[in-house]
C-alpha positions as CSV (number, residue, x, y, z in Angstrom):
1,X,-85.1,121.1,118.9
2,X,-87.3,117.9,117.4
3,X,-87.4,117.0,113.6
4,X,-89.9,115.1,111.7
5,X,-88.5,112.7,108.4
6,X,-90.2,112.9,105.9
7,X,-89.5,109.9,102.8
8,X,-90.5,110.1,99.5
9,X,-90.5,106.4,98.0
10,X,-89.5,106.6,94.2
11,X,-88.8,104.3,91.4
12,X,-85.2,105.4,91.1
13,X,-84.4,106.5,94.8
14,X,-85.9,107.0,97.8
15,X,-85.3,110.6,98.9
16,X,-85.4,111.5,102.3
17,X,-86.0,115.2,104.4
18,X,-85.9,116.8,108.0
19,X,-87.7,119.6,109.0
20,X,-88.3,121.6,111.8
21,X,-90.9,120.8,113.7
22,X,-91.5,124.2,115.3
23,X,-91.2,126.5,112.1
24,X,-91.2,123.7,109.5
25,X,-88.0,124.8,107.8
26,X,-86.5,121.9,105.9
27,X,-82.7,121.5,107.2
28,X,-81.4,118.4,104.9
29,X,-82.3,116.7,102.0
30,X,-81.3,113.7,100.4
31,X,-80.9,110.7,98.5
32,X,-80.4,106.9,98.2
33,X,-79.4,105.1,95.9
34,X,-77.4,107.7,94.0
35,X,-77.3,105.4,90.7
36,X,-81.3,104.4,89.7
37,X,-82.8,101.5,91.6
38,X,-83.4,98.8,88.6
39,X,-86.3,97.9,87.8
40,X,-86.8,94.0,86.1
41,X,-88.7,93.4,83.3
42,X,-88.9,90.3,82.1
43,X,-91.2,90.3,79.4
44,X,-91.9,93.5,77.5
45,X,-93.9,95.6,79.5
46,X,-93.3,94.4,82.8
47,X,-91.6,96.7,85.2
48,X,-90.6,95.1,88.7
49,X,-89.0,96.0,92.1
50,X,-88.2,93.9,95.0
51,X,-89.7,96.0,97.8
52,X,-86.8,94.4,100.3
53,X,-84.7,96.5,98.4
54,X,-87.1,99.7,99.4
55,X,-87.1,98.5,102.5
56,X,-83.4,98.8,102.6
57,X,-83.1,101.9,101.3
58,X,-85.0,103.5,103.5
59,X,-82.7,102.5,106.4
60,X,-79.9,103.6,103.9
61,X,-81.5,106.8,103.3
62,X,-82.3,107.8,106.9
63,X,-78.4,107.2,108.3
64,X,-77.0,109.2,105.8
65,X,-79.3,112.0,106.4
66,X,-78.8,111.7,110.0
67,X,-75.0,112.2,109.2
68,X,-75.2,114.7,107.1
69,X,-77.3,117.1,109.2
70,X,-75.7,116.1,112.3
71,X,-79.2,115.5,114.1
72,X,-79.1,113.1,116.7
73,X,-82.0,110.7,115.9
74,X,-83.4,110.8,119.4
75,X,-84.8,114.3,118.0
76,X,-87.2,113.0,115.3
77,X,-90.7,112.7,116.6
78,X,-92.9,111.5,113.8
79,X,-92.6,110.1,110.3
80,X,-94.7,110.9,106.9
81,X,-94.5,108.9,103.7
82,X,-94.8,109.6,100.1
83,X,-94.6,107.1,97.6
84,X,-94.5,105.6,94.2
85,X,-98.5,105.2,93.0
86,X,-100.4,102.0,91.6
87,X,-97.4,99.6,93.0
88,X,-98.9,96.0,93.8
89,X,-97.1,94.4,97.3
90,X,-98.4,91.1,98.3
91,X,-97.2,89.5,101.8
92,X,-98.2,86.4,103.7
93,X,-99.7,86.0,107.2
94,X,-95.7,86.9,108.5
95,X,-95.6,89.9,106.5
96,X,-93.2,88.2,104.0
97,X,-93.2,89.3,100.6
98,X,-94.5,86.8,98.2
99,X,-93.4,88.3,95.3
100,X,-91.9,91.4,93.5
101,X,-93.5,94.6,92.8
102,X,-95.5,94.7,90.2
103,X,-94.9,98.6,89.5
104,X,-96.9,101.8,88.4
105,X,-95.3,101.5,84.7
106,X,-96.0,97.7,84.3
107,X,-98.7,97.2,81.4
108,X,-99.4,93.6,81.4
109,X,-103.2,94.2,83.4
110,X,-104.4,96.5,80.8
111,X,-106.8,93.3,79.0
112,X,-107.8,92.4,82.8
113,X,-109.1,95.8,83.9
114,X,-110.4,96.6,80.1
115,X,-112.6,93.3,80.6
116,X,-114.1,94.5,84.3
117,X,-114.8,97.5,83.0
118,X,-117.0,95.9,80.3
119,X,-118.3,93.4,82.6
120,X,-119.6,95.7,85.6
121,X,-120.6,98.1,83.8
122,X,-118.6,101.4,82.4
123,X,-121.4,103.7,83.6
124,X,-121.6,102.0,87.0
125,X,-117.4,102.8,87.2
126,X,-117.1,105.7,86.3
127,X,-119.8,107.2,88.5
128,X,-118.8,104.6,91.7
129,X,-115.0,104.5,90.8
130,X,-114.9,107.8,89.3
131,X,-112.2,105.4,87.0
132,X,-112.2,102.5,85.1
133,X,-110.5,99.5,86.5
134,X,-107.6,100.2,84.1
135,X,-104.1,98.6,84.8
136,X,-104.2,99.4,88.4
137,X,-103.3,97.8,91.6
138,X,-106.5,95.7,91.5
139,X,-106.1,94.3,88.3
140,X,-102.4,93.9,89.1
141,X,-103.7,91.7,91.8
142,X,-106.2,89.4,89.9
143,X,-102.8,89.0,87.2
144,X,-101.5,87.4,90.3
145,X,-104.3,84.8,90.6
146,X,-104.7,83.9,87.2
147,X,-100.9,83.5,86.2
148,X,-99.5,82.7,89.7
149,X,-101.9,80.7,91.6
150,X,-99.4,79.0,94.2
151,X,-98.2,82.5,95.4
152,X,-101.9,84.3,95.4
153,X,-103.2,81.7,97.6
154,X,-101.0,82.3,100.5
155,X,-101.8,86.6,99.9
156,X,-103.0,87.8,103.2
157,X,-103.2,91.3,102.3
158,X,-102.5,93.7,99.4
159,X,-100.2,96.8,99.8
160,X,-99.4,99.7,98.0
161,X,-95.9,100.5,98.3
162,X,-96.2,103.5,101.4
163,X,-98.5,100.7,103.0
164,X,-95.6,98.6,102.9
165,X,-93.0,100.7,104.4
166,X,-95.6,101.8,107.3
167,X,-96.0,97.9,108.1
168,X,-92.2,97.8,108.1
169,X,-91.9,100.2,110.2
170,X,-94.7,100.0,112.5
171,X,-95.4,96.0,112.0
172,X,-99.2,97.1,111.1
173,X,-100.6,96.6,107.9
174,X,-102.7,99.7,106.9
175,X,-104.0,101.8,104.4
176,X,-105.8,105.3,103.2
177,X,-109.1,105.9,101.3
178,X,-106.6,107.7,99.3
179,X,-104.1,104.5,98.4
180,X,-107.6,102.7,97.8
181,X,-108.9,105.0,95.5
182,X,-105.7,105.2,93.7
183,X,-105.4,101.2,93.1
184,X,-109.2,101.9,92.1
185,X,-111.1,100.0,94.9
186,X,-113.0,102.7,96.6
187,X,-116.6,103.5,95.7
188,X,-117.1,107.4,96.0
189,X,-120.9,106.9,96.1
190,X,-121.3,104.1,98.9
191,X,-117.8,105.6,100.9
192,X,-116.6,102.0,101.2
193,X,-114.7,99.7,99.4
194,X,-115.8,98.4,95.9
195,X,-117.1,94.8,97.0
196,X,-118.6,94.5,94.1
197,X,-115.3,95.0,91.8
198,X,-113.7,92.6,94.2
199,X,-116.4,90.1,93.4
200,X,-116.4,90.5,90.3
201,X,-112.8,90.1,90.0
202,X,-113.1,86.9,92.6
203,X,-110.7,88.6,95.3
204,X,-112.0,88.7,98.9
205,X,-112.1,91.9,100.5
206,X,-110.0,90.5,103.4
207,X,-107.0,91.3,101.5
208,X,-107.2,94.8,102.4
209,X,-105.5,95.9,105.4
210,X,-107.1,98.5,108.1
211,X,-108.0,101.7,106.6
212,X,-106.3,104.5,108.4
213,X,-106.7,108.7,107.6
214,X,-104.3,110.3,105.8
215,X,-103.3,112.5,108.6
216,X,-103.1,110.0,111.9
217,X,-100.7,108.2,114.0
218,X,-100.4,105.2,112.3
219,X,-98.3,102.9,114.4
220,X,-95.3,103.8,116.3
221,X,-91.8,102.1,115.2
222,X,-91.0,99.0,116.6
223,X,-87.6,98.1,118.5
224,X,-86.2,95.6,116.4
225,X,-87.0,98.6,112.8
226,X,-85.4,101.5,115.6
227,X,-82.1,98.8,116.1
228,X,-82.0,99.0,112.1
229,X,-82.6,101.7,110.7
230,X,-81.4,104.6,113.5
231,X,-84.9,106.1,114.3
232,X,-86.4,106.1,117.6
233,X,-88.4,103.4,119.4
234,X,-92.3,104.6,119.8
235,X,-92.1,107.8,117.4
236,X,-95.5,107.5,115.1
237,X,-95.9,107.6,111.4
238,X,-98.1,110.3,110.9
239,X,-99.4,110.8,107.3
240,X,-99.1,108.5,103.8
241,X,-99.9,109.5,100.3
242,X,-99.1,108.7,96.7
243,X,-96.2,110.9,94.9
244,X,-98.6,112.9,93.1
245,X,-101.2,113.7,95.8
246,X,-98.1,114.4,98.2
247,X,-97.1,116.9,95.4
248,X,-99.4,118.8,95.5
249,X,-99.7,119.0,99.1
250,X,-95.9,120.0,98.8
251,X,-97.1,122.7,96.7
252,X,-99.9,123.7,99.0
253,X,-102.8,122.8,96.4
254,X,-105.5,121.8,98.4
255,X,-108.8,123.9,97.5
256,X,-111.0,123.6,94.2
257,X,-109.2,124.9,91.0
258,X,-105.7,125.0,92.5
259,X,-103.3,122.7,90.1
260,X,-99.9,121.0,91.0
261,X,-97.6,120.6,88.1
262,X,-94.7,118.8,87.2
263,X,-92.3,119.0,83.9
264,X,-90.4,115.9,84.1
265,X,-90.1,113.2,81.8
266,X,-93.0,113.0,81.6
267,X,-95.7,115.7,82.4
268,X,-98.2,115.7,85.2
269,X,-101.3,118.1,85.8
270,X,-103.0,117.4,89.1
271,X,-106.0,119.8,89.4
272,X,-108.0,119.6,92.7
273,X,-111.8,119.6,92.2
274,X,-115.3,119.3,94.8
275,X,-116.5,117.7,92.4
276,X,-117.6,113.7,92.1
277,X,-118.3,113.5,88.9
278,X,-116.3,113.3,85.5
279,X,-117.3,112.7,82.0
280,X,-113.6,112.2,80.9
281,X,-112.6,108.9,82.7
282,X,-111.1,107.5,79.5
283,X,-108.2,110.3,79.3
284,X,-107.5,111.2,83.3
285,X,-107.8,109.9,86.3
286,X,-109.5,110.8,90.0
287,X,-108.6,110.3,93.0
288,X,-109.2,111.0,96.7
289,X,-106.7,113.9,97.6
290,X,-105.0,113.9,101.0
291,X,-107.7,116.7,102.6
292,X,-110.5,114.5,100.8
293,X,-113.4,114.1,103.1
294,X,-117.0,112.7,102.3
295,X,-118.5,116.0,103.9
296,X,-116.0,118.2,101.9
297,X,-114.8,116.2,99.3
298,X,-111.4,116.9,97.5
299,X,-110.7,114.9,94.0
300,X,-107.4,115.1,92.4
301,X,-108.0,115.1,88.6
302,X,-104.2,113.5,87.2
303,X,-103.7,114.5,83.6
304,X,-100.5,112.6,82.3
305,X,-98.2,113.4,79.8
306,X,-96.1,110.7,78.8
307,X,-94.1,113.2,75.9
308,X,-92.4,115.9,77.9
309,X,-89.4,116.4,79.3
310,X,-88.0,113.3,77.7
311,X,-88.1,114.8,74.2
312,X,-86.4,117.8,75.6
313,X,-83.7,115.2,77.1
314,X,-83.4,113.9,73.5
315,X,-82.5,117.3,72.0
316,X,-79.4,117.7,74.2
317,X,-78.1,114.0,73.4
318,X,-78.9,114.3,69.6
319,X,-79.5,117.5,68.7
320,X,-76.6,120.1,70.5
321,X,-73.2,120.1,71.6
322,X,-72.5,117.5,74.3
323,X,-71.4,120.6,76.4
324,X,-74.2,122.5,76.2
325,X,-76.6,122.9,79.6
326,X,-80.5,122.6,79.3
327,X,-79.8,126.9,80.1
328,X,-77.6,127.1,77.4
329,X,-80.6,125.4,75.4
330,X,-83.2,127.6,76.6
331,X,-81.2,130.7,75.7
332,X,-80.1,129.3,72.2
333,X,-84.3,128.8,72.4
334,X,-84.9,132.5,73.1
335,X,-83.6,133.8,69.6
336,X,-86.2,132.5,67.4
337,X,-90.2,133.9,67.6
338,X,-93.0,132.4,69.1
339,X,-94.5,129.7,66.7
340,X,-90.8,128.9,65.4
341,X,-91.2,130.2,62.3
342,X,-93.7,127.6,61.2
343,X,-91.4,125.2,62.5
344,X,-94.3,122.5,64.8
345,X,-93.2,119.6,67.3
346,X,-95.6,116.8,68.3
347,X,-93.8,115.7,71.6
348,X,-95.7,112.3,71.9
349,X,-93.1,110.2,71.6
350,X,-93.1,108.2,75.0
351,X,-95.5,105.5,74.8
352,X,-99.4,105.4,74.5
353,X,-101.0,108.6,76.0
354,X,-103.9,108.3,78.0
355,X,-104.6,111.9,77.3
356,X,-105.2,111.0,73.9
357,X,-107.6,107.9,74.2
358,X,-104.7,105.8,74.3
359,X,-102.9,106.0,71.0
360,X,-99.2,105.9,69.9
361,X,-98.6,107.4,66.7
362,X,-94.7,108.7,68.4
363,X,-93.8,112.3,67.9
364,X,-94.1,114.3,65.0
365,X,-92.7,117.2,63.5
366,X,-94.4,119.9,60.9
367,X,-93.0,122.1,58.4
368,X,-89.8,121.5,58.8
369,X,-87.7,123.8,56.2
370,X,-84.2,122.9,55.5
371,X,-83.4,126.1,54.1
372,X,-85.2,128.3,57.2
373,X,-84.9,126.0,60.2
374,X,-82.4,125.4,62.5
375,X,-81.1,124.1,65.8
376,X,-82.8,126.5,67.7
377,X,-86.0,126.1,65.5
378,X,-85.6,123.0,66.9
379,X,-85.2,124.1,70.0
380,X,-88.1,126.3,70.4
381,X,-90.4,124.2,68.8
382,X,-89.5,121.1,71.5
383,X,-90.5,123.5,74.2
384,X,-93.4,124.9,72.3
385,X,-94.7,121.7,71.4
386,X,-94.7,120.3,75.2
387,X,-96.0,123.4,76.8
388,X,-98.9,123.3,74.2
389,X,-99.7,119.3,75.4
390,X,-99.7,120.9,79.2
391,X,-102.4,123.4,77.5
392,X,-104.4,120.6,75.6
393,X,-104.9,118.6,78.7
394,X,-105.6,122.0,81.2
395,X,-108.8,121.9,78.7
396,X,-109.6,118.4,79.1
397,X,-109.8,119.0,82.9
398,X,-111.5,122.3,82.5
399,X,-114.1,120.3,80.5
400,X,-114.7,118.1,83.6
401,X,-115.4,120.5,85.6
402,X,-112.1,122.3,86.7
403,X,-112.5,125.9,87.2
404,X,-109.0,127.0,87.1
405,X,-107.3,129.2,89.7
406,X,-103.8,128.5,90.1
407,X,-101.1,126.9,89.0
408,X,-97.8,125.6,90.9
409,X,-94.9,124.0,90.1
410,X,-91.6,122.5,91.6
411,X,-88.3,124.2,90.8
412,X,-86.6,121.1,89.3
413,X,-88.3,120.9,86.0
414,X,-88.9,122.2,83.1
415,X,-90.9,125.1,84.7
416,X,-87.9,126.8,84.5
417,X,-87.3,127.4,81.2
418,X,-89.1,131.1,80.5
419,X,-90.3,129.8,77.3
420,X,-92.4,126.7,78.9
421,X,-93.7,128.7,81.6
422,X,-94.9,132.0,79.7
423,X,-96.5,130.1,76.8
424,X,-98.7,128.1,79.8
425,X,-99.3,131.0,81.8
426,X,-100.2,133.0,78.4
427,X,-102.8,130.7,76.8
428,X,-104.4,129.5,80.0
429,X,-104.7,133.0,81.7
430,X,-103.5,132.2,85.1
431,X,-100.3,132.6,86.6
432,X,-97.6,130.0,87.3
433,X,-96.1,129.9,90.8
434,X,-92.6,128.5,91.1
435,X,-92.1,126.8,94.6
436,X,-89.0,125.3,96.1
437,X,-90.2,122.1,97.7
438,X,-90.0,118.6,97.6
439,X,-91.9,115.3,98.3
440,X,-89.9,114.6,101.0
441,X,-90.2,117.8,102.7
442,X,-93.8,118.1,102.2
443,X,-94.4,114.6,103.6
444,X,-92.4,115.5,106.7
445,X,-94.3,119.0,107.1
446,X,-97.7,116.6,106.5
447,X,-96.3,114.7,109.7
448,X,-96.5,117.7,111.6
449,X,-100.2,118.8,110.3
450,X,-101.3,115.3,112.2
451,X,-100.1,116.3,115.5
452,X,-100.8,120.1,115.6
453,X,-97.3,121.6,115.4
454,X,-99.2,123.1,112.8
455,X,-102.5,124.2,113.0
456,X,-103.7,123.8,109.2
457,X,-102.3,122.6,106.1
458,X,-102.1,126.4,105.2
459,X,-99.6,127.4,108.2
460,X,-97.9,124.1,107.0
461,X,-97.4,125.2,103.3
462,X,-98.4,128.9,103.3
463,X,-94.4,129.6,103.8
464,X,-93.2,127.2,101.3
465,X,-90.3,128.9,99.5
466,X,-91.5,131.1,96.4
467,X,-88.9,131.3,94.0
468,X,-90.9,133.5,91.0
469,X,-94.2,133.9,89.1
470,X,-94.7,133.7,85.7
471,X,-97.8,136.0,84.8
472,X,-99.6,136.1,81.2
473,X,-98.4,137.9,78.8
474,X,-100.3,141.0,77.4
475,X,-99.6,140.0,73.6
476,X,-101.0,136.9,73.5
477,X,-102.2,136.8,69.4
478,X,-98.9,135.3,68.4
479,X,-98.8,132.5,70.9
480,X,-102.9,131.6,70.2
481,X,-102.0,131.1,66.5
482,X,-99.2,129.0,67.1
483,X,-101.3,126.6,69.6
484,X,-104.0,126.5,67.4
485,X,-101.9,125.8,64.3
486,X,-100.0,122.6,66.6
487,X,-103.5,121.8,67.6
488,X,-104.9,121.1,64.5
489,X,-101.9,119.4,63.5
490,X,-102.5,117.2,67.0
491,X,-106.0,116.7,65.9
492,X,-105.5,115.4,62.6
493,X,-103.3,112.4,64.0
494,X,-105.5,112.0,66.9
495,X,-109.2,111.5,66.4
């Protein structure tokens, strides 16, 4: 019997999966660290991470999985990577890291991308880039240049953070269209890198490693990484992607109109589209999916939502008994109507949201009656009030161009909760497909797509475990009132 290992690269742990490689079954999951990795920030809205520390991890992470399952790690044949998006890595001509991470959350490119986008031209961006600049890896990079000159002139190349654990492992820097388009240096129209960003921003193309597909053997491990970390000399990495394009793969969203989603703490909507164009650059973001081809292409349309589950999270430490579970929430929940009797939550309370054009104006609440409203008022309306924002931004995408089809979602989230889920699946029409998966697992399965264990991405996914479907609800007057009375509640603090 052979295995493939699959990682998933986070900002808190690095999880960590083996599968079958003949059925695809997943036969151990899981994690290291089990406290958070820490991330550094020096100055406000900085976020670092020493990607040594990834690196070790990773070796970590695969020993204890090999322990727990009790696979012998002459049985793993191939690897496949999913990792934390937008992460900058800078390394020297030895493949030494030059500096920390400079992370996905880190704000202190905003001005620098904000200026390129001026000064190349916003139309010329948004139909090349399909993005603006923005905070991303780029602009991370030319941060670098103008506040640390010493260390950007030894750069040899720029990494995302799955690049660098490849190069670990293999000792070959590389890359994906997909990582490129995600640190927004790939130009949709000319299929090639954006040389004229990288001019503009005065950072030679060099930088960028050897672009590789998605699915491919991407250099085998090396001796001295097989001595270190317990996997086998020779065995290949075999596929790379950022978390939320790997989500959705894990979820099996591949085709126009399918949507991967995720109720964490914060929100994500990743809706998969053929098309190339988008007219709401300034609220989402597009990227080349892991199936994206110039012939066929595949976009991922990312929708985030910074207010979700965290305002949720801030109910059980403030709100309930210290005992109670997020299901002993949910039920308390279930007692009070749709539209809480009035009762209207604003769950933006979690930073700027892009969704929004940027602005923070923190969460609100609306007609809050001391004499009517209680606990589970509260309750309801929290849940409410984030499963409307999912619905709010499913209409932004629909407005550039996603024709809706299906909607799937991790079992680890808020998903769960009946409330969330029916209130979606009501006001958007579709149903909500519950799926037991994980990065990890989908980024092993992924390894097995490259070298034909399985066929398709569809025999790789297809039998991904269903756990339940929400469908619409016939009666769906009361919860269109209640959206439409938080929406225009939304829309007078957002204009």
């Amino acid at each position: 019997m052979y295995y493939y290992i699959g990682f998933d690269l986070g900002s808190s742990s690095v999880k960590a999966a083996l599968i079958e490689s003949s059925t695809g079954k997943s036969v151990g999951v899981t994690q290291y660290p089990e406290a958070e990795m820490a991330i550094v920030a020096e100055q406000i809205g900085w976020a670092e991470q020493d990607p040594n520390l990834w690196w070790k991890n990773i070796g970590e992470v695969t020993k204890k999985l090999l322990a727990q399952t009790g696979i012998l790690s002459k049985q793993v044949k191939g690897i496949g990577i999913a990792y934390q998006m937008h992460g900058m890595v800078v390394v020297d001509k030895n493949q030494e890291v030059l500096r920390p991470s400079i992370i996905w959350c880190d704000s202190r490119a905003v001005a620098i991308g904000n200026e390129a986008f001026i000064g190349v031209g916003e139309d010329k961006c948004v139909s090349n880039l399909l993005n603006s600049p923005g905070n991303f890896t780029l602009s991370k990079l030319k941060w670098v240049k103008e506040n640390e000159p010493e260390i950007f002139e030894k750069v040899d190349k720029l990494l995302l953070p799955g690049d660098f654990i490849a190069m670990k492992l293999t000792g070959e820097a590389t890359t994906t269209i997909s990582g490129l388009s995600e640190g927004i240096m790939w130009d949709f129209k000319q299929n090639k890198l954006a040389d004229w960003l990288f001019d503009y921003m005065g950072i030679s193309t060099d930088v960028i490693p050897t672009i590789v597909p998605t699915f491919s053997n991407q250099g085998t491990v090396s001796k001295k990484v097989a001595e270190e970390i317990g996997l086998p000399e020779g065995i290949p990495v075999l596929y790379r992607a950022g978390d939320q394009p790997n989500n959705a793969l894990s979820l099996n969203a591949f085709h126009p109109g399918e949507i991967a989603a995720t109720g964490g703490t914060s929100g994500v909507v990743y809706a998969i589209t053929d098309s190339t164009n988008t007219k709401e650059s300034s609220r989402i973001n597009n990227f080349a999916h892991v199936n994206y081809t110039t012939e066929a292409p595949r976009i991922g349309k990312l929708l985030c939502i910074n207010g979700a589950g965290i305002q949720y999270s801030w109910m059980k430490q403030n709100v309930v008994a210290t005992e109670d579970s997020y299901n002993d929430m949910n039920n308390l929940a279930a007692s009070i109507p749709v539209g809480s009797d009035g009762l209207r939550i604003l769950p933006f309370g979690n930073g700027a949201e892009r969704m929004l054009n940027s602005q923070n104006t923190g969460a609100s609440t609306f007609n809050l009656n001391f004499n009517k409203h209680n606990k589970a008022h509260l309750l309801r309306a929290s849940l409410e009030g984030i499963a409307f924002s999912f619905v709010y931004g499913i209409e932004i995408l629909k407005n550039d161009g996603v024709d809706l089809s299906a909607i799937r979602a991790g079992n680890d989230n808020l998903f769960r909760s009946e409330i969330f889920s029916n209130t979606i699946a009501t006001l958007v029409g579709t149903d909500i497909n519950i799926i037991d998966t994980t990065g990890a697992v989908g980024a092993a399965r992924a390894a097995g797509v490259s070298t034909g264990d399985f066929k398709t991405l569809n025999d790789a996914f297809s039998d991904n475990e269903h756990v339940m479907t929400y469908h619409p609800l016939k009666d769906k007057k009361m919860y269109e009132d209640a959206y439409q009375d938080w929406k225009q509640d939304l829309e007078k603090l957002y204009k």
